[in-house]
C-alpha positions as a LaTeX table, in Angstrom:
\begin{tabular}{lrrr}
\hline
Residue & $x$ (\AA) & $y$ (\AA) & $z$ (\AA) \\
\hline
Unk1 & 34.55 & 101.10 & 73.68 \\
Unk2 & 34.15 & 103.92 & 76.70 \\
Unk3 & 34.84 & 101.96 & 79.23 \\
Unk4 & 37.73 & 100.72 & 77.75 \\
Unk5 & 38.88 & 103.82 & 76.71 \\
Unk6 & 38.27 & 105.14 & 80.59 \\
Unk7 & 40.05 & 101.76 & 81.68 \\
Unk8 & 43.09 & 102.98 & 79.62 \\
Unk9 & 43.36 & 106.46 & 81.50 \\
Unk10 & 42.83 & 104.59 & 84.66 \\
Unk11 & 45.63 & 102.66 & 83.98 \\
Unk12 & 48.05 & 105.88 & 82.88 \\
Unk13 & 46.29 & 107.86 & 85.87 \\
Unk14 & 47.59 & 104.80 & 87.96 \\
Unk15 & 50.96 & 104.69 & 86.38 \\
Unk16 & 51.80 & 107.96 & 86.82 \\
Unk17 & 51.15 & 108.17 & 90.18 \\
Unk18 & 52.72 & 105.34 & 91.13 \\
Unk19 & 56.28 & 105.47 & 89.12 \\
Unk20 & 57.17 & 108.69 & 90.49 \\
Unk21 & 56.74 & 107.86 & 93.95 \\
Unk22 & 59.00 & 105.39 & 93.18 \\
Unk23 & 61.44 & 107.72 & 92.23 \\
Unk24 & 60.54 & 110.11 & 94.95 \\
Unk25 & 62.17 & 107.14 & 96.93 \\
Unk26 & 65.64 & 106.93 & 95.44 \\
Unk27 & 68.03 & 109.02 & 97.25 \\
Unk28 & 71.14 & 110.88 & 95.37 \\
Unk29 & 74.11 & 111.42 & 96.73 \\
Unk30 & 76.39 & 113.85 & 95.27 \\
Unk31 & 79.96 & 113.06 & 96.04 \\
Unk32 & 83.44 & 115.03 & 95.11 \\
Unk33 & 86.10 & 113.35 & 95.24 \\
Unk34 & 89.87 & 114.50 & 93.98 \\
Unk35 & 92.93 & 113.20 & 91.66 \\
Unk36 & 93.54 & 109.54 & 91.36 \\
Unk37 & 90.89 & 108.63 & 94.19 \\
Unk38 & 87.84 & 110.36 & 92.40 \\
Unk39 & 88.99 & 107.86 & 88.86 \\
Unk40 & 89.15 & 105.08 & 91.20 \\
Unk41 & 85.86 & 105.07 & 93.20 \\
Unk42 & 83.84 & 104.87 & 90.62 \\
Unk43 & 85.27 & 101.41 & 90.95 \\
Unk44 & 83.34 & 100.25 & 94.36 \\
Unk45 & 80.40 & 102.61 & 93.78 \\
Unk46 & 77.88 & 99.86 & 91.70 \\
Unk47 & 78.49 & 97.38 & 95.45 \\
Unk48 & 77.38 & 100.26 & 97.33 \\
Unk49 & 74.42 & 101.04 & 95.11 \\
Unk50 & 73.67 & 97.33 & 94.83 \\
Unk51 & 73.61 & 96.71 & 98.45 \\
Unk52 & 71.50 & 99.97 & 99.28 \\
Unk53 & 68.97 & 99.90 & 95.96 \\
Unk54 & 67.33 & 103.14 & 96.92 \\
Unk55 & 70.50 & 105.13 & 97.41 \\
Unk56 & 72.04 & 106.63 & 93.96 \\
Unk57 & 76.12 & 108.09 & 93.96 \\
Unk58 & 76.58 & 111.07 & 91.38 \\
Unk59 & 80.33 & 111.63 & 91.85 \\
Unk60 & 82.11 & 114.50 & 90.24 \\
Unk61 & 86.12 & 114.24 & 90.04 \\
Unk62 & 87.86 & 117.41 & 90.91 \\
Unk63 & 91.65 & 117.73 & 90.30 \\
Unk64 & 93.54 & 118.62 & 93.40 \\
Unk65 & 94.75 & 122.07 & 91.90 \\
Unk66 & 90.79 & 123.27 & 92.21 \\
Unk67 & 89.85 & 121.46 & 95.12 \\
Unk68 & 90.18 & 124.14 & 97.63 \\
Unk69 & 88.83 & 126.66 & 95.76 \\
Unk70 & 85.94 & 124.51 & 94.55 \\
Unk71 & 84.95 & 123.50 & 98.01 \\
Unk72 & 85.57 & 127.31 & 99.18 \\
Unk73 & 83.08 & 128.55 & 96.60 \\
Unk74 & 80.74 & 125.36 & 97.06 \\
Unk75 & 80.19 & 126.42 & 101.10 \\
Unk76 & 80.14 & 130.42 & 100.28 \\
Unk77 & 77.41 & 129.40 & 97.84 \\
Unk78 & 75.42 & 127.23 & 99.75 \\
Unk79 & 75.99 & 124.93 & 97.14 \\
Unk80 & 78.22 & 121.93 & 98.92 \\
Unk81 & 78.04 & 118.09 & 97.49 \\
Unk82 & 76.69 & 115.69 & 100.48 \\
Unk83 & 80.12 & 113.93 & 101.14 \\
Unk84 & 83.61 & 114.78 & 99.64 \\
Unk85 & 87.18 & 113.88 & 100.09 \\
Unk86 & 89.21 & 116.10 & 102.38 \\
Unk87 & 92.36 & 116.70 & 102.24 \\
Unk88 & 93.70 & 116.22 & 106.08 \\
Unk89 & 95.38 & 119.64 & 105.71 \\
Unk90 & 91.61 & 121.24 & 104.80 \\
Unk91 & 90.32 & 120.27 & 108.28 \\
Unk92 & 90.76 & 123.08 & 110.70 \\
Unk93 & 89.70 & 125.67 & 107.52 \\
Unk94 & 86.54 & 124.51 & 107.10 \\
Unk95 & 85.53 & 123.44 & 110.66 \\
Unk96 & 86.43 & 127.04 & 111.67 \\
Unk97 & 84.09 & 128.40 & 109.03 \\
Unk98 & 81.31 & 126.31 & 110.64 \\
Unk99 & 81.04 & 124.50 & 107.59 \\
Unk100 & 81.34 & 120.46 & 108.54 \\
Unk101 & 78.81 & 118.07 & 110.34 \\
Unk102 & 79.80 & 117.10 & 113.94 \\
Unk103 & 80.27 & 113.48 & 113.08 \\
Unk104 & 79.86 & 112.25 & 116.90 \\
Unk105 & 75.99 & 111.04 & 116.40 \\
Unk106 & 76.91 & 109.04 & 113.63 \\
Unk107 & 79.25 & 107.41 & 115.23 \\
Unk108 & 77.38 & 107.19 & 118.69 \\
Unk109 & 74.81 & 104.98 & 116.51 \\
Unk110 & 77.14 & 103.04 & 113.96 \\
Unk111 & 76.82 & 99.23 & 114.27 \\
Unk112 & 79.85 & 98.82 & 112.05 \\
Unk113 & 82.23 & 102.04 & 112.26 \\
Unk114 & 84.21 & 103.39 & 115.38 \\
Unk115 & 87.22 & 105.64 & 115.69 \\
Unk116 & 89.20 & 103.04 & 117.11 \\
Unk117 & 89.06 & 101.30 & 113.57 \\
Unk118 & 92.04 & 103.53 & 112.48 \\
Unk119 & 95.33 & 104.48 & 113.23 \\
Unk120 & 95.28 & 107.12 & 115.77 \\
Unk121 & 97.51 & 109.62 & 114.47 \\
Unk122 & 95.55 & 109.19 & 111.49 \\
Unk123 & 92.22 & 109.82 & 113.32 \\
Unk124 & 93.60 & 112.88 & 115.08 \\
Unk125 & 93.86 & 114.39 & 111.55 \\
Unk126 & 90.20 & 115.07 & 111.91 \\
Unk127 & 89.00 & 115.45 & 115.01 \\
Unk128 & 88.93 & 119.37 & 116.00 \\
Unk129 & 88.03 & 121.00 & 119.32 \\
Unk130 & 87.43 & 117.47 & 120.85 \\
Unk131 & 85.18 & 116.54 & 118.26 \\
Unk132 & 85.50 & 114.55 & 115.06 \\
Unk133 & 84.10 & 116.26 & 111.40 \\
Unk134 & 85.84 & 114.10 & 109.76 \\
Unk135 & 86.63 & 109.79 & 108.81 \\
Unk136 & 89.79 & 108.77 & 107.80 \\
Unk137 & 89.86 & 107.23 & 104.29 \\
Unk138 & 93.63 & 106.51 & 103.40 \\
Unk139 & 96.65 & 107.02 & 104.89 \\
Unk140 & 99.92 & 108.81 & 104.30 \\
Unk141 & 103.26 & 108.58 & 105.36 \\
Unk142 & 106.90 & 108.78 & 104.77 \\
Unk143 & 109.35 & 105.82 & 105.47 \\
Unk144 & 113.31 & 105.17 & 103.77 \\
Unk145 & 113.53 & 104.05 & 99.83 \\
Unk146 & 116.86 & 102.05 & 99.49 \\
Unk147 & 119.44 & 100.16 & 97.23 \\
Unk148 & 119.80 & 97.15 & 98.78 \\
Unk149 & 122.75 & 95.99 & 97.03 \\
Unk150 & 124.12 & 98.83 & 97.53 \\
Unk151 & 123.77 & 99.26 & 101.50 \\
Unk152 & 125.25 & 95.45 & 101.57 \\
Unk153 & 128.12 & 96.32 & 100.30 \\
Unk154 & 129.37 & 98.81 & 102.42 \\
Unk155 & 128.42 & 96.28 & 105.37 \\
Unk156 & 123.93 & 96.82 & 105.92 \\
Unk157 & 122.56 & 93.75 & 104.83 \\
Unk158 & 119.08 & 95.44 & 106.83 \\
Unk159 & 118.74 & 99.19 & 106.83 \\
Unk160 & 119.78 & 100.83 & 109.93 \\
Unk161 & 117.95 & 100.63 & 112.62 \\
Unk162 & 118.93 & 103.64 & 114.59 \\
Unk163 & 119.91 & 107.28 & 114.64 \\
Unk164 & 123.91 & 106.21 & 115.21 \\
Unk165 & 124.09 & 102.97 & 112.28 \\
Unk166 & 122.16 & 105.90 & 110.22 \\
Unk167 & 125.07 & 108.17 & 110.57 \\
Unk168 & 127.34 & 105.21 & 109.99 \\
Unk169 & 125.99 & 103.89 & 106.79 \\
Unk170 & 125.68 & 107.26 & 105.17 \\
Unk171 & 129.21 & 107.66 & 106.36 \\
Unk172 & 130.46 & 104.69 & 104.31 \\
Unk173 & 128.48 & 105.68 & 101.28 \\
Unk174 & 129.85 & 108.96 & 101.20 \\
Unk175 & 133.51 & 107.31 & 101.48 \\
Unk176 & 132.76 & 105.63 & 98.11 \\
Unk177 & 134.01 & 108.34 & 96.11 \\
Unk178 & 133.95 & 112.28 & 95.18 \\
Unk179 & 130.67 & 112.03 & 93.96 \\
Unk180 & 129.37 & 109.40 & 95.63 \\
Unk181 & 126.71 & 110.67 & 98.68 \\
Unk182 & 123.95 & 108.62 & 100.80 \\
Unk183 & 120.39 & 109.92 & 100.97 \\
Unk184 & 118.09 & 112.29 & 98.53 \\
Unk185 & 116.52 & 114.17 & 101.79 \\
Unk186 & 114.95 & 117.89 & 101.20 \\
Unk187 & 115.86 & 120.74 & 103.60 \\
Unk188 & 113.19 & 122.42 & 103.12 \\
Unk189 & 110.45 & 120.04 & 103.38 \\
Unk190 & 108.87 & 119.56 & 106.88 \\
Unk191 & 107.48 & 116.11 & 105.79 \\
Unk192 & 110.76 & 115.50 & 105.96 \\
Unk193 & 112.55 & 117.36 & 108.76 \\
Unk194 & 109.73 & 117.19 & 110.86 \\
Unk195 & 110.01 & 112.99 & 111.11 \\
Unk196 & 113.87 & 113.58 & 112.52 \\
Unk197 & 112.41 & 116.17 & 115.07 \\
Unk198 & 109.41 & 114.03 & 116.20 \\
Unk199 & 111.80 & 111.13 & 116.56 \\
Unk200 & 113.62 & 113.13 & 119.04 \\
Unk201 & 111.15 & 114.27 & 121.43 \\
Unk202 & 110.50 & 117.57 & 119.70 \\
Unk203 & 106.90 & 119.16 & 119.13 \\
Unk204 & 106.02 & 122.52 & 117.35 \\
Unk205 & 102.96 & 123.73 & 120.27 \\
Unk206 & 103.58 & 122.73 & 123.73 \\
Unk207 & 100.05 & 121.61 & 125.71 \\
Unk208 & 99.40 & 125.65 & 126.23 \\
Unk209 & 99.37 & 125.65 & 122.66 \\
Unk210 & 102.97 & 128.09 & 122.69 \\
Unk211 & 105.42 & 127.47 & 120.62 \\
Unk212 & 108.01 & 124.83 & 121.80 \\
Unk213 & 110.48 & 124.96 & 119.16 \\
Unk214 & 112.97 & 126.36 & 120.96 \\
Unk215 & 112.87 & 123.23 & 123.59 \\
Unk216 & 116.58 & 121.08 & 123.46 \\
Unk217 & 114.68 & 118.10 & 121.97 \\
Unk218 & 113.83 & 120.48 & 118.88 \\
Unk219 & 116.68 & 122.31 & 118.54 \\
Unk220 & 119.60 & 119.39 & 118.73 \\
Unk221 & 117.24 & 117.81 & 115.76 \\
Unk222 & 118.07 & 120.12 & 113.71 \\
Unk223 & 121.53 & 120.39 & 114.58 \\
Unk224 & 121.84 & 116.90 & 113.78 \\
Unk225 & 119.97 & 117.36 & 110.21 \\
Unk226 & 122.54 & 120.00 & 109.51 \\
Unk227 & 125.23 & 117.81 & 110.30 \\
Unk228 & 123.99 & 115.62 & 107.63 \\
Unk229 & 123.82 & 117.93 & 104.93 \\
Unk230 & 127.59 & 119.64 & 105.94 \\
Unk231 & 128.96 & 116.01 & 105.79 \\
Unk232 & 127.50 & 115.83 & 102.33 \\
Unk233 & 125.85 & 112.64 & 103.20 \\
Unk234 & 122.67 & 114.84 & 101.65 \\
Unk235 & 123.08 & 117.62 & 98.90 \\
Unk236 & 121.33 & 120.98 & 99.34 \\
Unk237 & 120.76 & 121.29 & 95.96 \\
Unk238 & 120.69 & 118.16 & 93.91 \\
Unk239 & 119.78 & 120.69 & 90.64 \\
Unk240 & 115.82 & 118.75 & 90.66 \\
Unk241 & 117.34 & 115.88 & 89.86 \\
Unk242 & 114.54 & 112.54 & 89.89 \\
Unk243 & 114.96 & 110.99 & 93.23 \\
Unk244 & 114.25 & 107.87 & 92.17 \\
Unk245 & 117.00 & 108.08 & 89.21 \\
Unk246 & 119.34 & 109.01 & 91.51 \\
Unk247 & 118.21 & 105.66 & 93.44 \\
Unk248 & 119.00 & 103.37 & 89.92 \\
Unk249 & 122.30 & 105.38 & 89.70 \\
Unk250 & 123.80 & 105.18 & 92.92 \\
Unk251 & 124.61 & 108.26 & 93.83 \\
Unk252 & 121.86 & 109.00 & 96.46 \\
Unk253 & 120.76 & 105.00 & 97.01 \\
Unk254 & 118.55 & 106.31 & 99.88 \\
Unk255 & 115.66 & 108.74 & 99.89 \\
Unk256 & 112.68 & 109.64 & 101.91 \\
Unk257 & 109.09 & 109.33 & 100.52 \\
Unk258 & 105.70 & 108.06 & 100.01 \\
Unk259 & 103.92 & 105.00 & 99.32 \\
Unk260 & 102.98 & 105.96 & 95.83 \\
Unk261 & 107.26 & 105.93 & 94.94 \\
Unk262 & 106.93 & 102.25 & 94.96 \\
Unk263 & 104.83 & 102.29 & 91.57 \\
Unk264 & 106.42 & 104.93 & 90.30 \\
Unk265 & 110.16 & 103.18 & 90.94 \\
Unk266 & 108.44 & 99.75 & 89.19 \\
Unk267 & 107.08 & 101.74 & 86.21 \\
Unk268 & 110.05 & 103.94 & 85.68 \\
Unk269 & 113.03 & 101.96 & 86.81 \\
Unk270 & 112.33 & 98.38 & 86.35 \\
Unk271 & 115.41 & 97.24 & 86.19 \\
Unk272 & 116.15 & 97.63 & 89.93 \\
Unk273 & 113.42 & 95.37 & 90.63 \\
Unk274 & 114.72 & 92.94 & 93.56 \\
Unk275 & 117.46 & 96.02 & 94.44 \\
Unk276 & 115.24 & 97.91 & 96.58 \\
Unk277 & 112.93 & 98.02 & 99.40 \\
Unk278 & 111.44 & 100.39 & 101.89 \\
Unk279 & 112.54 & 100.32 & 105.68 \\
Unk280 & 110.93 & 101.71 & 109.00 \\
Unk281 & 112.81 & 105.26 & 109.81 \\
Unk282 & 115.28 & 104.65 & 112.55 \\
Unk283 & 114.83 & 104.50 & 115.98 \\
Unk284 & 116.38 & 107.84 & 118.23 \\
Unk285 & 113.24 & 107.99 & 120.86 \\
Unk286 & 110.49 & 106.58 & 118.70 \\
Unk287 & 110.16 & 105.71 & 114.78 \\
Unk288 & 108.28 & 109.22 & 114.32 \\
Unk289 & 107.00 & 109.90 & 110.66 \\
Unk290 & 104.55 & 111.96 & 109.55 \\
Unk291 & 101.09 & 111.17 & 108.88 \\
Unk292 & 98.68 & 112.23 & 106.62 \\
Unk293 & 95.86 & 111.74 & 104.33 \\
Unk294 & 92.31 & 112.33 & 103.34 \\
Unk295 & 89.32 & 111.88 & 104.67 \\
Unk296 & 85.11 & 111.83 & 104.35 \\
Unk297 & 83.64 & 114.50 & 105.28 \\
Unk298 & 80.07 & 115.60 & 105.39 \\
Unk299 & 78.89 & 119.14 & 105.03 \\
Unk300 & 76.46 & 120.93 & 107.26 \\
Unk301 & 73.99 & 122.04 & 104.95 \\
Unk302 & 74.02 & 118.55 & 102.82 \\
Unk303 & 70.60 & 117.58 & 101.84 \\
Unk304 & 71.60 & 113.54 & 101.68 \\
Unk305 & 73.33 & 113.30 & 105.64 \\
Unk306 & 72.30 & 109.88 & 106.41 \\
Unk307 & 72.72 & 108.07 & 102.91 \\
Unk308 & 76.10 & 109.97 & 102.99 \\
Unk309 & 76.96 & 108.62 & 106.13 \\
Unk310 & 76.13 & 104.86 & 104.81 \\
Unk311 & 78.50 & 105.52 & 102.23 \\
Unk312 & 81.04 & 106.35 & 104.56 \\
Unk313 & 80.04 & 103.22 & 106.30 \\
Unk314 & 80.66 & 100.90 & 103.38 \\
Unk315 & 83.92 & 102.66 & 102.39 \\
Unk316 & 85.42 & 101.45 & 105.96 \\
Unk317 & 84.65 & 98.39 & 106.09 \\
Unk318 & 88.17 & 96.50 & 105.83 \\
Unk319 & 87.47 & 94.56 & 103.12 \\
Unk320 & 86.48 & 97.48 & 100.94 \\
Unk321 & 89.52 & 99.46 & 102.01 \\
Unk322 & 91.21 & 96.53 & 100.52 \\
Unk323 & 90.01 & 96.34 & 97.85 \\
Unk324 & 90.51 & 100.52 & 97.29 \\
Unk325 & 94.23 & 99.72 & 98.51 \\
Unk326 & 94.41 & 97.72 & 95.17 \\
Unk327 & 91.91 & 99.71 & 92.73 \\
Unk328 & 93.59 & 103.17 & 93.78 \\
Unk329 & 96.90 & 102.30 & 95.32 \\
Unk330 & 96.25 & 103.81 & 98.34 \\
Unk331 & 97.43 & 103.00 & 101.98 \\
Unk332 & 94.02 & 101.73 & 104.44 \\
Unk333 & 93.88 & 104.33 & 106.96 \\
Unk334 & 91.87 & 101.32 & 108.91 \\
Unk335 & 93.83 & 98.96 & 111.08 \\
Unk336 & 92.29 & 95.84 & 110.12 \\
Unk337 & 93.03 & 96.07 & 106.24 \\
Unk338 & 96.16 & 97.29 & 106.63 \\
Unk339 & 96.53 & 93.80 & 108.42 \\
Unk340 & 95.12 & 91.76 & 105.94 \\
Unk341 & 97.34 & 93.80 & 103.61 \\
Unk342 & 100.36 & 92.93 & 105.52 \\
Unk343 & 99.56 & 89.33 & 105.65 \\
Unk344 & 99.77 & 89.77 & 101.45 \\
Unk345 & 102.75 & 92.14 & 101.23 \\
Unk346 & 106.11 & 92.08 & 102.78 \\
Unk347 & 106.38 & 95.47 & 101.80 \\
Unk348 & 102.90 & 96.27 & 103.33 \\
Unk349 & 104.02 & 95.05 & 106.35 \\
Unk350 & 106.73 & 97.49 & 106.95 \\
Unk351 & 104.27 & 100.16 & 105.94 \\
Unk352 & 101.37 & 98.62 & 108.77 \\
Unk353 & 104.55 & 99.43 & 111.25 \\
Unk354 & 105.44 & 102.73 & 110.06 \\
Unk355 & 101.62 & 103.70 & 110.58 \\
Unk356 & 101.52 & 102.19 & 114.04 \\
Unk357 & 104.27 & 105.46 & 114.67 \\
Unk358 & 102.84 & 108.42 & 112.82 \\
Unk359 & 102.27 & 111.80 & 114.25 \\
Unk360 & 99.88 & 114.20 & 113.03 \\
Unk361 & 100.65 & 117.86 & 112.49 \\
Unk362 & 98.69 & 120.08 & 114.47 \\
Unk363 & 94.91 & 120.69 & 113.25 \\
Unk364 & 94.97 & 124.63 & 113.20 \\
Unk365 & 94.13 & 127.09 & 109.98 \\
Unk366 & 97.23 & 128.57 & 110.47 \\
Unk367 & 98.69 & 125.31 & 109.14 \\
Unk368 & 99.95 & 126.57 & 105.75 \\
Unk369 & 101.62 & 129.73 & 107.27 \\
Unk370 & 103.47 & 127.70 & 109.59 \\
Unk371 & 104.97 & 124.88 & 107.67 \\
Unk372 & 105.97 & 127.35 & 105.26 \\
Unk373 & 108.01 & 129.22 & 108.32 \\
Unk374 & 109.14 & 125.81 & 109.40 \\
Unk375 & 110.63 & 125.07 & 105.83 \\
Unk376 & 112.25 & 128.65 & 105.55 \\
Unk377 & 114.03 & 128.24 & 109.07 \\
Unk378 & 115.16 & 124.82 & 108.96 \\
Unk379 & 116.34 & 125.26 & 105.77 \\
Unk380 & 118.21 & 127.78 & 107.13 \\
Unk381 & 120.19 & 126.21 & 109.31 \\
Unk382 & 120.70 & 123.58 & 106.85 \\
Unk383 & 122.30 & 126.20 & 104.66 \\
Unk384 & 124.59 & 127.91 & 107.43 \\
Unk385 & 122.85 & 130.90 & 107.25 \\
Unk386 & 121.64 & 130.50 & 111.02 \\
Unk387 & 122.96 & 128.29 & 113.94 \\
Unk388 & 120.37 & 125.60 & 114.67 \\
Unk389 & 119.31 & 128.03 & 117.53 \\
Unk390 & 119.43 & 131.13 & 116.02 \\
Unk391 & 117.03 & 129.39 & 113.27 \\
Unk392 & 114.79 & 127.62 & 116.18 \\
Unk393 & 114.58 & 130.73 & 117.75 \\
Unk394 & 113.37 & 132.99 & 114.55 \\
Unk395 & 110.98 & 130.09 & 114.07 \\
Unk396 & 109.68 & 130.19 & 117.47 \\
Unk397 & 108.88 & 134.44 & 116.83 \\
Unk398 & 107.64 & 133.66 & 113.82 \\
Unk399 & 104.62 & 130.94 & 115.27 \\
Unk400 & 104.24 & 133.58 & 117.76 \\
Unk401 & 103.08 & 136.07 & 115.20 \\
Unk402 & 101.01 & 133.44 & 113.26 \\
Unk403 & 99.21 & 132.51 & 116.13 \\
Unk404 & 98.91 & 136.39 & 117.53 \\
Unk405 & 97.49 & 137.86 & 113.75 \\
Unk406 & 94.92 & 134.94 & 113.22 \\
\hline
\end{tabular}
């Protein structure tokens, strides 16, 4: 009976050491992601986990109205997650505070992930200084919404393809009647402004980093965005009226947006199914549009840096990006999905093309000053209340200032 009895703690002695070294051996990696990308990745988390048995994912959703705060507080506190979502406009804020991992020996090392994988505007949005802190995850950009029965019948059969048929159509739209305009287009929204002046030539920082907005290519931009708006091919105030209800009734059968408009145009207006598509913006000297995004970031003082970074391995890979593209809805920000998706999609392959044009905003913490001074001044000329130069010159004092005070 003893030396059963001792048998028996043996065996519990044995157990107990053994078990938790077992645990000891999973690693957990705490992840934040944001909005409608933290309830979809929960999605392609159990393939990870499966294909890397000792690595665990805790995720914790955060809505986007926190998320800056939340990871603020998180790096003050020395309490950061091992990977999160970035917004691409979060970059140069918390690289400057010394709080992201140089991602270059990762990537030095990677059988399976390189920059060149993505579209390089969409790269640029997170490489700072030279270096990159952060991996594109999906993409973002703007391209033209459109009635296609509509367009046809005042002679576009395809959407314009340049600056001058632009002008054209929205001229013969406008002709339709008192109340009859062409395209839902915000003057005060540099994601939308901003494609027109890329298009042109025009920049924000010349290579000195000074501000060039006062250069010709800039300024006759925005000359030619006012024109549209004193035509009344575009309304200055259109009362927050639903752009995409304007699209079903006619009055504004064009607008500028995002890929997400699609779903929200099948789910709100389905009767316009087979009247609308998206087309490339129009050609002046490039297709210019803006790009955007988020990205994976990990931080400096994460505890998990290498499981993290086999995370951000497996959600590049093309065929997982895929496979996000149709859990979340999102656009690949890597070139090879967005290829496969393009094979799929018609639609998708307009959006592979827009990508191919995009142009990052400039990486700097003074970000949110300045596209709020962009807004205010080109929204000003828009109005009348400045000439286009006046306004591009105000604008170019003002980036002076933001850059001087920072």
């Amino acid at each position: 009976m003893r030396r059963s009895v001792r048998l028996f703690f043996v065996l519990i002695l044995i157990m107990t050491a053994v078990f938790p070294l077992k645990a000891a051996n999973v690693q957990t990696i705490s992840l934040w992601a944001m909005g409608v990308e933290g309830q979809n990745i929960g999605k392609l988390l159990p393939q990870f986990e499966a294909e890397n048995p000792g690595i665990k994912v805790k995720l914790q959703v955060i809505p986007w109205s926190a998320a800056n705060d939340r990871l603020l507080t998180a790096v003050a506190g020395g309490t950061v997650p091992d990977l999160t979502q970035m917004g691409s406009t979060y970059m140069a804020q918390f690289t400057t505070a010394g709080a992201l991992e140089d991602l270059s020996p990762y990537l030095a090392k990677s059988n399976s992930l390189k920059l060149d994988d993505f579209f390089p505007a969409c790269r640029d949005l997170y490489i700072v200084d030279g270096k990159p802190y952060g991996i594109p995850w999906y993409a973002d950009t703007r391209f033209f919404f459109y009635r296609t029965d509509i367009l046809e019948e005042v002679g576009y059969k395809e959407f314009p393809d340049t600056w001058d048929e632009f002008i054209d159509c929205c001229r013969k739209l406008r002709a339709r009647g008192p109340n009859q305009h062409a395209v839902n287009m915000a003057a005060g929204n540099w994601q939308v402004t901003m494609n027109f002046i890329w298009a042109n030539g025009g920049r924000i920082f010349d290579e000195e980093g000074r501000p060039a907005v006062t250069e010709e290519a800039f300024v006759e931009a925005v000359a030619w965005l006012v024109d549209i708006f004193k035509n009344e091919y575009a309304l200055l105030d259109t009362g927050g009226s639903n752009i995409r209800q304007e699209l079903a009734n006619g009055r504004l059968p064009i607008f500028i947006g995002g890929f997400w408009e699609g779903n929200l145009l099948r789910t709100e207006t389905p009767h316009l199914d087979g009247k609308w598509s998206i087309a490339l913006m129009p050609m002046k000297k490039s297709r210019a549009s803006f790009m955007g995004g988020c990205g994976l970031v990990i931080f400096k003082r994460a505890r998990q840096k290498e499981a993290a970074w086999k995370l951000i391995e497996f959600l590049s890979r093309p065929e997982i990006q895929n496979q996000w593209r149709e859990a979340a809805g999102s656009i690949p920000a890597n070139i090879e999905a967005m290829a496969m998706a393009a094979e799929q999609d018609p639609l998708m392959k307009i959006v592979f093309e827009q990508l191919k044009e995009g142009v990052a905003p400039p990486v700097v913490p003074q970000w949110p000053e300045i596209e709020g001074r962009l807004n205010t001044r080109i929204q000003e000329a828009c109005y009348g209340v400045r000439t286009p130069l006046e306004a591009c010159q105000l604008l170019a004092k003002d980036l002076e200032k933001i850059m001087a005070d920072y």
